[in-house]
LOMARSE-640238 format. One record per atom (N, C-alpha, C, O): atom name; residue number from 0; residue in three letters; x, y, z. Coordinates in Angstrom, 3 decimals, always signed. Layout:
<r CA,NUM,ala,<X,Y,Z>>
...
END
This chain:
<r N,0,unk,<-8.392,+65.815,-67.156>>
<r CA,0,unk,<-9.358,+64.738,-67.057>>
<r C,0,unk,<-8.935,+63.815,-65.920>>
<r O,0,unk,<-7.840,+63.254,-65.954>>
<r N,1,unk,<-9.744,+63.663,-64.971>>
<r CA,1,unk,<-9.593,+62.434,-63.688>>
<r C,1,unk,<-9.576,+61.044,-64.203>>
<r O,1,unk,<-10.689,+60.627,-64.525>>
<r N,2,unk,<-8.430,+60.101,-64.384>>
<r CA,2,unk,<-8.291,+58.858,-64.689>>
<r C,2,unk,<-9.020,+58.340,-63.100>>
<r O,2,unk,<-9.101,+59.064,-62.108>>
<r N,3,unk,<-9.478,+56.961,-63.198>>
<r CA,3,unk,<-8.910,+55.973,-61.870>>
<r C,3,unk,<-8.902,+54.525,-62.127>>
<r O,3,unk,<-9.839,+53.732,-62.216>>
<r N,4,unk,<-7.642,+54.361,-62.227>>
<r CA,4,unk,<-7.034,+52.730,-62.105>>
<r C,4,unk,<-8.200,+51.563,-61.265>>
<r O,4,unk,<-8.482,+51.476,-60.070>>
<r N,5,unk,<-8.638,+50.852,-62.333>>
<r CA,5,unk,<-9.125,+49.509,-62.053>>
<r C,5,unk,<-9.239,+48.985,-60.439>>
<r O,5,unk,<-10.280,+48.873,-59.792>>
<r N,6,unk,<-7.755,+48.679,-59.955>>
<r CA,6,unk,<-7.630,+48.632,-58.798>>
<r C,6,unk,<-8.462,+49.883,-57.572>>
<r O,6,unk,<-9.274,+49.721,-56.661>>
<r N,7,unk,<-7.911,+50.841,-58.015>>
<r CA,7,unk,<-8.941,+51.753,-56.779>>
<r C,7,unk,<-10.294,+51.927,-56.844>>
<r O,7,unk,<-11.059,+52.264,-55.940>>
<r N,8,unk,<-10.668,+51.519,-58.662>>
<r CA,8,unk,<-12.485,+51.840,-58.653>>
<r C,8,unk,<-13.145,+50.926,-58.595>>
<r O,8,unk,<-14.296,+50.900,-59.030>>
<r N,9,unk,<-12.216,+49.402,-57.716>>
<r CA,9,unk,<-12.714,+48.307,-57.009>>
<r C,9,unk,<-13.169,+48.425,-55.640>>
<r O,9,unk,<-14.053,+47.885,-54.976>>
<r N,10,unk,<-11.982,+49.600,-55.358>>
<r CA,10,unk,<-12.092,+49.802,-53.809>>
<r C,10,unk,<-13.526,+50.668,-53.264>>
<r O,10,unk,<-14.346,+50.405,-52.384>>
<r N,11,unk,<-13.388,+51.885,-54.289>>
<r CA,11,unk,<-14.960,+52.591,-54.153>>
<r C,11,unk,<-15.806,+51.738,-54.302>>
<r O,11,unk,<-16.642,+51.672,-53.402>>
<r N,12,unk,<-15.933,+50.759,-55.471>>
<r CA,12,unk,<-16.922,+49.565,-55.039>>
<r C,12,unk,<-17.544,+49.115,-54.133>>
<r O,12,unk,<-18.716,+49.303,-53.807>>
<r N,13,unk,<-16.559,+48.338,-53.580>>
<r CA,13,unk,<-16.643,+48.085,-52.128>>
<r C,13,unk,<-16.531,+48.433,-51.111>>
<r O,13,unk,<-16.733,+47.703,-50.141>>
<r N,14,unk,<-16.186,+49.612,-51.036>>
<r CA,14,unk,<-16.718,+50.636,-49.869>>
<r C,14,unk,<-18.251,+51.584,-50.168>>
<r O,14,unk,<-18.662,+52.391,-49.334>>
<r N,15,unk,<-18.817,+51.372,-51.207>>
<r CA,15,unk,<-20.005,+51.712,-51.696>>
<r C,15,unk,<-19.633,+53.103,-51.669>>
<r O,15,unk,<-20.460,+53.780,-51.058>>
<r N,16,unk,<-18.769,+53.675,-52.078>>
<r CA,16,unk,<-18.741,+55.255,-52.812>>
<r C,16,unk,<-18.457,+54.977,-54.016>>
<r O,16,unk,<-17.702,+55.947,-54.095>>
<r N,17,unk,<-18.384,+54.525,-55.022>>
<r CA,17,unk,<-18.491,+54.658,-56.525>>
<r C,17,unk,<-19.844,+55.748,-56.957>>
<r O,17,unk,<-20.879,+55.879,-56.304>>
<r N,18,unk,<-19.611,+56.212,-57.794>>
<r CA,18,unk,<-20.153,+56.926,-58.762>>
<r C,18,unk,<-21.125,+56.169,-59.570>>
<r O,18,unk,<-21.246,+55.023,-59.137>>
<r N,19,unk,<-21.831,+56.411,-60.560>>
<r CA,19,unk,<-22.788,+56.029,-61.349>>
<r C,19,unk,<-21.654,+55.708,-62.411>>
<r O,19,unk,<-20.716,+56.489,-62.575>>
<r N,20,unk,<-21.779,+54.534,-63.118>>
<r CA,20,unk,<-21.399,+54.123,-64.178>>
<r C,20,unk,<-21.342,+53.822,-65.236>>
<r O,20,unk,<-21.444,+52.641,-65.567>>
<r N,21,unk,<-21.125,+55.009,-66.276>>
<r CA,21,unk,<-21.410,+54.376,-67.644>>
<r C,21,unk,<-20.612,+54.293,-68.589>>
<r O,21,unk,<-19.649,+55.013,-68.853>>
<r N,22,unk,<-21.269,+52.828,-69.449>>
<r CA,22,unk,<-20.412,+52.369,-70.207>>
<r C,22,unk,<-20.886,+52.478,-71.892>>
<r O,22,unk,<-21.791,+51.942,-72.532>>
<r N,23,unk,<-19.984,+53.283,-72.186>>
<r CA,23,unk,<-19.839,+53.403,-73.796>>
<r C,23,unk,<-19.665,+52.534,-75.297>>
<r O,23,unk,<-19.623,+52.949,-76.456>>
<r N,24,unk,<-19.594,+51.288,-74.783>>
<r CA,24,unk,<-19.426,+50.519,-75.490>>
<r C,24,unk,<-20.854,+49.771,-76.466>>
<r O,24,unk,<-22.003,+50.010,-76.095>>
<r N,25,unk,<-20.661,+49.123,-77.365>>
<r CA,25,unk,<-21.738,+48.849,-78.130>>
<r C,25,unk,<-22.701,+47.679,-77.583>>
<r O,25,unk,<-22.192,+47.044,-76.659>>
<r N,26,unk,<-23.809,+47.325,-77.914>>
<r CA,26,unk,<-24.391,+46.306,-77.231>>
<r C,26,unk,<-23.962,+45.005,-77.172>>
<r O,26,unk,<-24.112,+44.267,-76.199>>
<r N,27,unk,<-23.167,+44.577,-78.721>>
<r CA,27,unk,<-22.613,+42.952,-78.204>>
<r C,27,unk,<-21.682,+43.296,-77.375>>
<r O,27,unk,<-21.499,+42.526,-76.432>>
<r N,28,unk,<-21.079,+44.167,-77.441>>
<r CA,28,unk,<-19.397,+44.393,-76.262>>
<r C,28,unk,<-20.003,+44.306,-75.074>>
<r O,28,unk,<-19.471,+43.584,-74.231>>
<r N,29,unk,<-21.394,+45.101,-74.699>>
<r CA,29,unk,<-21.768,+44.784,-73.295>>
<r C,29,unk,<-21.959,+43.203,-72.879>>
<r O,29,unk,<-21.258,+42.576,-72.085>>
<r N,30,unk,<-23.161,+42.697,-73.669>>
<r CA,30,unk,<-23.441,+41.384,-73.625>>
<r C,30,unk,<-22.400,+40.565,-72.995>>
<r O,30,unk,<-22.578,+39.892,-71.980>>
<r N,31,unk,<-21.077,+40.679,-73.791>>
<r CA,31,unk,<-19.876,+39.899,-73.286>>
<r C,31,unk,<-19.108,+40.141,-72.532>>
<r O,31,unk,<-18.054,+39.527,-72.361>>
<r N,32,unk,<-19.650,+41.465,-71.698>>
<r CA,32,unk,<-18.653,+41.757,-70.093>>
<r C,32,unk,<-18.923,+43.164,-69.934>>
<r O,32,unk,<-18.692,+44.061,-70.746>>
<r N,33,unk,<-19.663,+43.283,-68.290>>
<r CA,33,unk,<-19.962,+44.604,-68.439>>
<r C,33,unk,<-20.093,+44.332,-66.456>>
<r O,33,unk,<-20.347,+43.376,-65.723>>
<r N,34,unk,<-19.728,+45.877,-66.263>>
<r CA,34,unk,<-19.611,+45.889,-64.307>>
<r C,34,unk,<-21.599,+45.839,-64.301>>
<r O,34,unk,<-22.396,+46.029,-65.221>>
<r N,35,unk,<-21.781,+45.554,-63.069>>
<r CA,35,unk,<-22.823,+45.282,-62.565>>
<r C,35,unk,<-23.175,+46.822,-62.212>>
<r O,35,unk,<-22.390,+47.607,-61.680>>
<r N,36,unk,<-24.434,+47.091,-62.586>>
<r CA,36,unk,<-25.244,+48.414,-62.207>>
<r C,36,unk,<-24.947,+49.219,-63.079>>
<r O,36,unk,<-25.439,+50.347,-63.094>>
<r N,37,unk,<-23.946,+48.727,-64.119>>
<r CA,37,unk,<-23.522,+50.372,-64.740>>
<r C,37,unk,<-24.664,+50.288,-65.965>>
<r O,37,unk,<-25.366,+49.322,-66.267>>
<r N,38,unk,<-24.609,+51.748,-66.625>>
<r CA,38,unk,<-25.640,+52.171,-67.617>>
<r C,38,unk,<-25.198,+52.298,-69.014>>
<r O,38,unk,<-24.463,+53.244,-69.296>>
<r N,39,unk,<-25.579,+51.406,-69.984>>
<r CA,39,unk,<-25.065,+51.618,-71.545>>
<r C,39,unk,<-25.800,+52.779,-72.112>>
<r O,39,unk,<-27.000,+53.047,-72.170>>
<r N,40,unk,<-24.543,+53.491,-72.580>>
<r CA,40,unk,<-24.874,+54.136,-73.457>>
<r C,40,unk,<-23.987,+54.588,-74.592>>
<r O,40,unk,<-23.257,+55.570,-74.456>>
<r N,41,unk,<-24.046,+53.779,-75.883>>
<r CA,41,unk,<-22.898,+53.939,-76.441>>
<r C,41,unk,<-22.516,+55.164,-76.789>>
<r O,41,unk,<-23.428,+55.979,-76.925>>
<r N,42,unk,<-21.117,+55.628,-77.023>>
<r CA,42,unk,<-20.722,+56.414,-77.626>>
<r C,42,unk,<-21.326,+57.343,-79.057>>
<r O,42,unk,<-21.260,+58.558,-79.248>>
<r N,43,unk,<-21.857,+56.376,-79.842>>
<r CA,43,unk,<-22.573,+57.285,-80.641>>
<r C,43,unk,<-23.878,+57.818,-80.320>>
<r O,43,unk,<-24.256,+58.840,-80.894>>
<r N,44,unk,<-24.488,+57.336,-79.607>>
<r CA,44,unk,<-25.716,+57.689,-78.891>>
<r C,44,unk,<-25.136,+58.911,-77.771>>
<r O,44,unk,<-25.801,+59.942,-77.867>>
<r N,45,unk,<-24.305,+58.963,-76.999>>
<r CA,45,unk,<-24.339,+59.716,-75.998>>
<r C,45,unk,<-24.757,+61.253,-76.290>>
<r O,45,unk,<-25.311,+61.901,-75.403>>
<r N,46,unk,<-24.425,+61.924,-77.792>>
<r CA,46,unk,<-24.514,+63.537,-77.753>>
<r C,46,unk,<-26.373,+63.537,-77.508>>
<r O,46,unk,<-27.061,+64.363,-76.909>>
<r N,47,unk,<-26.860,+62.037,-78.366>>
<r CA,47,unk,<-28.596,+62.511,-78.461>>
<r C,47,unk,<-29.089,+62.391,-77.285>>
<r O,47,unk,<-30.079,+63.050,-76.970>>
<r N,48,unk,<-28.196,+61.100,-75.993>>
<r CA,48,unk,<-29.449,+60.535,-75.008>>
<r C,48,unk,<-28.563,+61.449,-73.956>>
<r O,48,unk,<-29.307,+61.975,-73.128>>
<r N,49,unk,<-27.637,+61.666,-73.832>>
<r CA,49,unk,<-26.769,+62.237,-72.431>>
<r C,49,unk,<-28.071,+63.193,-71.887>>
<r O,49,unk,<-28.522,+62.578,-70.921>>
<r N,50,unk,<-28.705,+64.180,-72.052>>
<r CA,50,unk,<-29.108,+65.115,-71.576>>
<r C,50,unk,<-30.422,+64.715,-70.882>>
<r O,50,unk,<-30.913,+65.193,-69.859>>
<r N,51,unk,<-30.909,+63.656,-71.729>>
<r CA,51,unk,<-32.294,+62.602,-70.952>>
<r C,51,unk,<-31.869,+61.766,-70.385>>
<r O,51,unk,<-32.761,+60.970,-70.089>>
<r N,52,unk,<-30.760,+61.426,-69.978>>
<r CA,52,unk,<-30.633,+60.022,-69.264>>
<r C,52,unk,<-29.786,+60.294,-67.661>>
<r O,52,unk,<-29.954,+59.706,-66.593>>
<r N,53,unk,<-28.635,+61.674,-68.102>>
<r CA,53,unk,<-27.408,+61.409,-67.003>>
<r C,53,unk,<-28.141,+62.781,-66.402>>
<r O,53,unk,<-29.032,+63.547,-66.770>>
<r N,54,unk,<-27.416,+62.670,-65.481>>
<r CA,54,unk,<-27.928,+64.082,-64.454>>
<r C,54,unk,<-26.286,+64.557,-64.482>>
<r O,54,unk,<-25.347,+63.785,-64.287>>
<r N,55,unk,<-26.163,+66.114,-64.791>>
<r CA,55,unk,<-24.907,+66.869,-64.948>>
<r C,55,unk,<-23.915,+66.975,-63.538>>
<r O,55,unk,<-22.687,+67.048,-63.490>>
<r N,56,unk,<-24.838,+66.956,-62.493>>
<r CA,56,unk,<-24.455,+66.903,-61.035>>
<r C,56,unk,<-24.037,+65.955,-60.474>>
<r O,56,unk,<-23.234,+66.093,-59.550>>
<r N,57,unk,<-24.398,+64.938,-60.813>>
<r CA,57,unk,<-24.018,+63.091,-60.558>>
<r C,57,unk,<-22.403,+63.015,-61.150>>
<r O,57,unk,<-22.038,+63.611,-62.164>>
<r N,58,unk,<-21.726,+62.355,-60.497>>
<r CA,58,unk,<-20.438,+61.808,-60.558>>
<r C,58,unk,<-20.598,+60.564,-61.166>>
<r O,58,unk,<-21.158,+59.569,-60.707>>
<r N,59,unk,<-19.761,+60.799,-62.818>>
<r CA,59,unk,<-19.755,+59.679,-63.418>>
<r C,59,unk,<-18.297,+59.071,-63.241>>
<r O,59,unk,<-17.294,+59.662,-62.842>>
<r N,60,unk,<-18.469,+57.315,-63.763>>
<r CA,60,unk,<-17.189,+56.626,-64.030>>
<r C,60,unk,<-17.482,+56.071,-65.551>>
<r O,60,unk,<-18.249,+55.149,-65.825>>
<r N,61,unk,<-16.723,+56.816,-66.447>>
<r CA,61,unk,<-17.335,+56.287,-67.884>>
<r C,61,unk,<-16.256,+55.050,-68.014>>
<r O,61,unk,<-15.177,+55.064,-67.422>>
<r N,62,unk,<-16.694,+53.977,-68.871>>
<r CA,62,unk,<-15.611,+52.423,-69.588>>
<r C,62,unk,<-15.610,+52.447,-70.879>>
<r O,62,unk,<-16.200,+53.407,-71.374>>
<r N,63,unk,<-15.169,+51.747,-71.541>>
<r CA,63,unk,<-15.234,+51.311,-72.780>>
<r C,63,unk,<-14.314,+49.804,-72.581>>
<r O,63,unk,<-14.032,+49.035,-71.661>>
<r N,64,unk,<-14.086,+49.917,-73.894>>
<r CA,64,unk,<-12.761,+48.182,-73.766>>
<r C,64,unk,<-11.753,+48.576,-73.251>>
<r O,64,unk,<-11.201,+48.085,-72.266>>
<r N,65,unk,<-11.249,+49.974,-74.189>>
<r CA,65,unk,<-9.411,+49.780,-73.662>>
<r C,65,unk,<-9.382,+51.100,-73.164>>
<r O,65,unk,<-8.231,+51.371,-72.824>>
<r N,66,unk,<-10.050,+51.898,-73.006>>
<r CA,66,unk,<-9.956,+53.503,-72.284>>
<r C,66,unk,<-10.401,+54.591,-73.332>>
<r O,66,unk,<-10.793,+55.725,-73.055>>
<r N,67,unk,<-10.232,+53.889,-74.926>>
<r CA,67,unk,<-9.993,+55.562,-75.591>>
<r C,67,unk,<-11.259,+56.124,-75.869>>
<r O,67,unk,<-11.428,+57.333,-76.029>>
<r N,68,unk,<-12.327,+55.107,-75.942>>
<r CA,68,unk,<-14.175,+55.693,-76.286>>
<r C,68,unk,<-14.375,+56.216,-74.899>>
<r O,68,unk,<-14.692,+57.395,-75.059>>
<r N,69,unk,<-14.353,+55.956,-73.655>>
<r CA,69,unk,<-14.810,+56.385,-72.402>>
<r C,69,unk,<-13.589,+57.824,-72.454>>
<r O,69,unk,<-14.362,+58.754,-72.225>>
<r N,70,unk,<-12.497,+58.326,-72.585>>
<r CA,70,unk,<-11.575,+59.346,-72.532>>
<r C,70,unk,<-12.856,+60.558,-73.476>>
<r O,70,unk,<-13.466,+61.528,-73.025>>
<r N,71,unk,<-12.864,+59.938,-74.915>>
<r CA,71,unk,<-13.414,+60.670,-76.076>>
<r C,71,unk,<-15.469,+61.076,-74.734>>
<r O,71,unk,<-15.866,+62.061,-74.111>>
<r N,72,unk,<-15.752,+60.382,-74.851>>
<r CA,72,unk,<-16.766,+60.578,-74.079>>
<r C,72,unk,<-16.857,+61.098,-72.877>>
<r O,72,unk,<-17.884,+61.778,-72.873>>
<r N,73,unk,<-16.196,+61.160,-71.575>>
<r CA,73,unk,<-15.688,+61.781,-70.531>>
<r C,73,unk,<-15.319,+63.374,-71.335>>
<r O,73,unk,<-16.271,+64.150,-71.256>>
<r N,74,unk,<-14.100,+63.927,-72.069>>
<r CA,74,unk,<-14.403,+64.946,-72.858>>
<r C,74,unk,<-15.672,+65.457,-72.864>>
<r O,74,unk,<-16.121,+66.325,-72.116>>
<r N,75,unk,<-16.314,+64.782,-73.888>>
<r CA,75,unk,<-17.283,+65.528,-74.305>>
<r C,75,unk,<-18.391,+65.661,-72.868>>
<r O,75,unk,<-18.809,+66.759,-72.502>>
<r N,76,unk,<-18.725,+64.479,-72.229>>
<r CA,76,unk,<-19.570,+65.127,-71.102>>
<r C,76,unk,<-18.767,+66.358,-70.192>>
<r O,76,unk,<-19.579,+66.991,-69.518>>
<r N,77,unk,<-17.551,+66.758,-70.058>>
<r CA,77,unk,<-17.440,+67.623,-69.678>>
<r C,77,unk,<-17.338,+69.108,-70.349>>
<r O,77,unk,<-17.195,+70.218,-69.837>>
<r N,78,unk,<-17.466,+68.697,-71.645>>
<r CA,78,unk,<-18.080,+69.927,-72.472>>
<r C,78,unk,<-19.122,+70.421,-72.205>>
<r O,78,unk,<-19.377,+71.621,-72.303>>
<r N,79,unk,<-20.039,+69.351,-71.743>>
<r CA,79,unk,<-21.567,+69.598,-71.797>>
<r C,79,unk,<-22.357,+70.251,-70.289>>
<r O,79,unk,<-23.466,+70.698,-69.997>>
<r N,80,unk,<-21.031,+69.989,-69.576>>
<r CA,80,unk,<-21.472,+70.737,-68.194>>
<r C,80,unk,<-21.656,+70.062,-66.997>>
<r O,80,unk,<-22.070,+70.317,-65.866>>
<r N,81,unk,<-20.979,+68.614,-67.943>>
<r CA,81,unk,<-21.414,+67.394,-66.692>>
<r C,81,unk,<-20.066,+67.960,-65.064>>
<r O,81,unk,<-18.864,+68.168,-65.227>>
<r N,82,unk,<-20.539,+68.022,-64.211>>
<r CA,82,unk,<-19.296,+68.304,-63.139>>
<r C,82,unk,<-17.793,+67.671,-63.137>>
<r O,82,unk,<-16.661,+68.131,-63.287>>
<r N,83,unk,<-18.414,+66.244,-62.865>>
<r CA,83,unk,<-17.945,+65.270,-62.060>>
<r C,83,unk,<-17.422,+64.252,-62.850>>
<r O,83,unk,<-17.696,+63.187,-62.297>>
<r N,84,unk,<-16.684,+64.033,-64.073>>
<r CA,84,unk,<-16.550,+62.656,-64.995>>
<r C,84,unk,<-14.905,+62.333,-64.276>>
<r O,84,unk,<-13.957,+63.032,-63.918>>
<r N,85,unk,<-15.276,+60.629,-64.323>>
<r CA,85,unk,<-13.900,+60.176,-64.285>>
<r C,85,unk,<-13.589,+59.001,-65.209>>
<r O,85,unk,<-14.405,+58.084,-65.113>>
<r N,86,unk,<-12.372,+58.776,-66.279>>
<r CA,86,unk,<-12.326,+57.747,-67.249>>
<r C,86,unk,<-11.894,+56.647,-66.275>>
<r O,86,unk,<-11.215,+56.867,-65.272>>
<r N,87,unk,<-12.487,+55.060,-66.775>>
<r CA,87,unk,<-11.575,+54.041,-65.795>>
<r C,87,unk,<-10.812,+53.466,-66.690>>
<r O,87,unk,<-11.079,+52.607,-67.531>>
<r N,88,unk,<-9.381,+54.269,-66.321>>
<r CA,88,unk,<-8.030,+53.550,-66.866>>
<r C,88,unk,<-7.845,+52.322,-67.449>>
<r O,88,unk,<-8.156,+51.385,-66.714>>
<r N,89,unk,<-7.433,+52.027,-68.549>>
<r CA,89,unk,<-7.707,+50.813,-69.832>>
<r C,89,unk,<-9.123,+49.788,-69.623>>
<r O,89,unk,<-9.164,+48.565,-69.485>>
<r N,90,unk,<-9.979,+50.559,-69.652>>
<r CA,90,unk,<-11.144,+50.003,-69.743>>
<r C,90,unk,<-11.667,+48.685,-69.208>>
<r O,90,unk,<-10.897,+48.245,-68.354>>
<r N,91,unk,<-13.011,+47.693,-69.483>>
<r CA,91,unk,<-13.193,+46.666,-69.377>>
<r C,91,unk,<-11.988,+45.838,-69.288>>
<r O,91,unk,<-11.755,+45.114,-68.320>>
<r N,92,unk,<-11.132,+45.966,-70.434>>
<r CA,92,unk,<-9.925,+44.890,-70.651>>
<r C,92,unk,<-9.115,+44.757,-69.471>>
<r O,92,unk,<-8.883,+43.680,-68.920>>
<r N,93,unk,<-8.501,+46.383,-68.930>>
<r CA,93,unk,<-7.429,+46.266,-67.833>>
<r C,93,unk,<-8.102,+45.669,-66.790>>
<r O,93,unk,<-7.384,+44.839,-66.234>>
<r N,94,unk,<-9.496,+45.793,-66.180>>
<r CA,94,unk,<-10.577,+45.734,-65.494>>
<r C,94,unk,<-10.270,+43.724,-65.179>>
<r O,94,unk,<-9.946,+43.153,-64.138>>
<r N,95,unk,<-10.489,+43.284,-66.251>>
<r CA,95,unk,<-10.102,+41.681,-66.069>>
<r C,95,unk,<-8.943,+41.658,-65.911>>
<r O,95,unk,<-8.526,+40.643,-65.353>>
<r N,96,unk,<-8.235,+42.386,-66.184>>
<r CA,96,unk,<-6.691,+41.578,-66.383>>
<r C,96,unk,<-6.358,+41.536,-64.531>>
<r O,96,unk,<-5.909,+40.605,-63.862>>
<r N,97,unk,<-6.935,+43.419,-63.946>>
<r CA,97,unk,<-6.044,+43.526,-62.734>>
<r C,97,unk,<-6.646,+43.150,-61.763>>
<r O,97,unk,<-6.074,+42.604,-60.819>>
<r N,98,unk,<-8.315,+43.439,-61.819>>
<r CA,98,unk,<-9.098,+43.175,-60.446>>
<r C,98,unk,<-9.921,+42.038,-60.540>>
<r O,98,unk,<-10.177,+41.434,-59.499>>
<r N,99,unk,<-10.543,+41.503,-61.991>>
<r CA,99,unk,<-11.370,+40.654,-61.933>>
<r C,99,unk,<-10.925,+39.543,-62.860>>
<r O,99,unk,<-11.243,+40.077,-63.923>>
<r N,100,unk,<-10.433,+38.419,-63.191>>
<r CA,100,unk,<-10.125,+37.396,-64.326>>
<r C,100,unk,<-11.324,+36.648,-64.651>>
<r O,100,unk,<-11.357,+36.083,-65.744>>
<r N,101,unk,<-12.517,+36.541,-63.703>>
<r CA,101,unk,<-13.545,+36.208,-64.183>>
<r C,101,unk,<-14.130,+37.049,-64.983>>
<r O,101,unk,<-15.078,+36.434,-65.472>>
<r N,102,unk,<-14.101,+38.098,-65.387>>
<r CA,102,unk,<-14.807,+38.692,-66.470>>
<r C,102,unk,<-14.044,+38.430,-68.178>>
<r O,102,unk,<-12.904,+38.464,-68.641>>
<r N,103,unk,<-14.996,+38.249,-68.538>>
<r CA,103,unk,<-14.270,+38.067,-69.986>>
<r C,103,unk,<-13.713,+38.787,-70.915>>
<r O,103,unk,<-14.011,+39.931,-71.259>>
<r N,104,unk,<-12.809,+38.023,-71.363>>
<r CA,104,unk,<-12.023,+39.294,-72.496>>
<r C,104,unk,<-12.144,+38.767,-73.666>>
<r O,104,unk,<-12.311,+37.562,-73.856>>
<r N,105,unk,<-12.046,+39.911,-74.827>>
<r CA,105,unk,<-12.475,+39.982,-76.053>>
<r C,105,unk,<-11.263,+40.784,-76.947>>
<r O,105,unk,<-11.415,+40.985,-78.152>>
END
């Protein structure tokens, strides 16, 4: 499974090569801190909506809070035939701690 550390999937950011982004987490967890552009879709939803929503060919960056729902989900989309998944290393949380302190933690 392709990890990438907070710090470098700032840098694709801002060099505008990032991937499509989605985040696994539940709807209040989004509400209270979530990257800009990315796509909710929680974890329990993903086996029903993945196949209507993500394109298998598209390069994902899945999140959650601390890494282990986006790992469990990254898995499974690559069960499913998705190409391209990458988990972002301790989730939302590491996300404030290393690149952004304005985002909130929970």
């Amino acid at each position: 499974m392709r990890q990438v550390e907070p710090a470098e999937f700032k840098a694709w950011l801002e060099a505008g090569e990032a991937p499509r982004i989605l985040d696994v987490r539940e709807p209040w967890e989004y509400e209270v801190a979530h990257l800009p552009n990315s796509t909710l879709i929680p974890l329990g939803e993903l086996p029903s909506r993945a196949a209507e929503e993500l394109d298998p060919a598209e390069p994902l960056v899945v999140l959650c809070h601390h890494g282990v729902r986006s790992l469990q989900a990254a898995y499974f989309l690559e069960h499913q035939g998705f190409a391209d998944v990458i988990n972002l290393t301790g989730g939302i949380d590491r996300w404030s701690q290393a690149v952004d302190p304005a985002t909130p933690r929970y």
